[in-house]
C-alpha positions, 0 to 999 in steps of 0.5 A: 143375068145378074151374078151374085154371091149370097148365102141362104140365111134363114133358109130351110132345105126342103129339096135335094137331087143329084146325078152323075153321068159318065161319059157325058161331055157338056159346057155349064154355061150352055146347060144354065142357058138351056134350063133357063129356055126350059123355065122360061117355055113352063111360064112359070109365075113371078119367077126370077132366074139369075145367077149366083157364085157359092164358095167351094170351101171357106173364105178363100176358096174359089166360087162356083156358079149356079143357075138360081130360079126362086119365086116367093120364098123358094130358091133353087140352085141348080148346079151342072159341071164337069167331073172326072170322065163325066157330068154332074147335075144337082139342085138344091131347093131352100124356102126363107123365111119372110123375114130373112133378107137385107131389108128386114137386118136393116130395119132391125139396125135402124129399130135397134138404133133408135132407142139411142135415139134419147142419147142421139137425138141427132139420129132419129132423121137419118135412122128414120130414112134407113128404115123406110128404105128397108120397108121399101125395099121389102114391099118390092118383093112381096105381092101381097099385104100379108107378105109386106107384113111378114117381112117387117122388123118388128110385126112379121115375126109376131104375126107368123107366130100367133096368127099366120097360118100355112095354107093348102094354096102355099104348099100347092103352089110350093109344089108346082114350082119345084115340080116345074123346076125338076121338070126343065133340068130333066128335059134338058138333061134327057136331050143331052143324054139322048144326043150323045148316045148316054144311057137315060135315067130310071124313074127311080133316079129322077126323084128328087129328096124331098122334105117338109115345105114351110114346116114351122 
C-alpha cells in the first residue's frame, strides 16, 4: 500500500463515526489489514485503498496513519488506535469536488501562465506540455467523459455550474459506498469485541453522522 500525506482540499464532509471501547487491546496495522480484507470480500467498484499520514496538530507535530478507501470523488479515512485503557475507532467521510486535484492546480498554473505568453514567447511550448500532462493526469482518474470534463481547468467549473445536474444514481452509489465501508469496520470491530469478550455496540451507536452527499 502506498502512504502518503495530503490534506482534502476542496472536500466537504458529509460523514462522521466514532467510538471508544474500553478494555479492548488491539494493534492499528492489523485492524487496517483486516478492514482492508473486509472491503476487499464487499467488491466494492473502482475503489482504491491505500494509506495516508494526517498530522496531529500543526506543521511539526508528528502524523498518524490512516487507512484511506475512496471510489470517485468519496474518500474515507478510517482511523483505529490505542487510547488510555482502550481502543478508538473512527472514520471520516469526505466528497471532492472534480476539480480539486494536483492535476486541475497544474492546469490552472500552465492556463494562468500563458497569457504571459505575449511577454514569454519562449514558454508557450514548455507551459504547452505542463498542461497536457495536467489533463493527462486527469483523464487517468475519471471513468467518464463528463468526469474528464469536469476535472478540466477552465470547462469543469463552467459546466457544473450552468448544466450538471446531480443524480439519484450519484447519491445511490455515494450511498452504497459509505454504507459497505461502514459495514467492514463494523465487522471487524465485532470480531474483535467478540474474541475479547468486550461488550458490543447497540444500534444506536453504529450510526454514523451523516450530511448531505454532493450538496451544491
Amino acid at each position: 500500500m502506498s502512504k502518503a500525506t495530503r490534506r482534502l482540499r476542496g472536500a466537504e464532509l458529509v460523514a462522521h463515526w466514532s467510538k471508544l471501547f474500553e478494555g479492548l487491546e488491539a494493534a492499528s496495522l492489523g485492524v487496517y489489514v483486516a478492514v482492508e480484507e473486509a472491503l476487499e470480500r464487499r467488491q466494492i467498484p473502482n475503489l482504491k485503498v491505500s494509506r495516508v499520514r494526517w498530522r496531529e496538530g500543526g506543521t511539526f507535530s508528528a502524523k498518524r496513519e490512516y487507512l484511506r478507501a475512496e471510489r470517485r470523488q468519496c474518500i474515507l479515512d478510517i482511523c483505529a488506535a490505542p487510547f488510555g485503557s482502550g481502543f478508538f475507532f473512527s472514520y471520516w467521510l469526505s466528497v471532492v469536488r472534480p476539480w480539486f486535484t494536483i492535476a486541475h492546480f497544474a492546469g490552472m498554473a500552465a492556463t494562468a501562465a500563458g497569457v504571459a505568453w505575449l511577454c514569454f514567447p519562449r514558454l508557450v511550448i514548455p507551459l504547452l506540455v505542463l498542461h497536457l500532462v495536467s489533463l493527462v493526469a486527469m483523464s487517468k482518474e475519471r471513468d467518464s467523459l463528463e468526469s474528464f470534463l469536469l476535472g478540466m481547468t477552465i470547462i469543469g467549473p463552467f459546466i457544473d455550474l450552468f448544466f450538471r445536474r446531480t443524480t439519484y444514481f450519484e447519491f445511490d452509489t455515494a450511498l452504497m459506498f459509505q454504507a459497505a465501508s461502514h459495514a467492514a469496520l463494523m465487522e471487524v470491530i465485532d470480531q474483535l469485541t467478540s474474541t475479547q469478550g468486550v461488550r458490543s455496540m447497540t444500534d444506536d451507536e453504529r450510526k454514523p453522522i451523516l450530511r448531505d452527499f454532493f450538496k451544491k
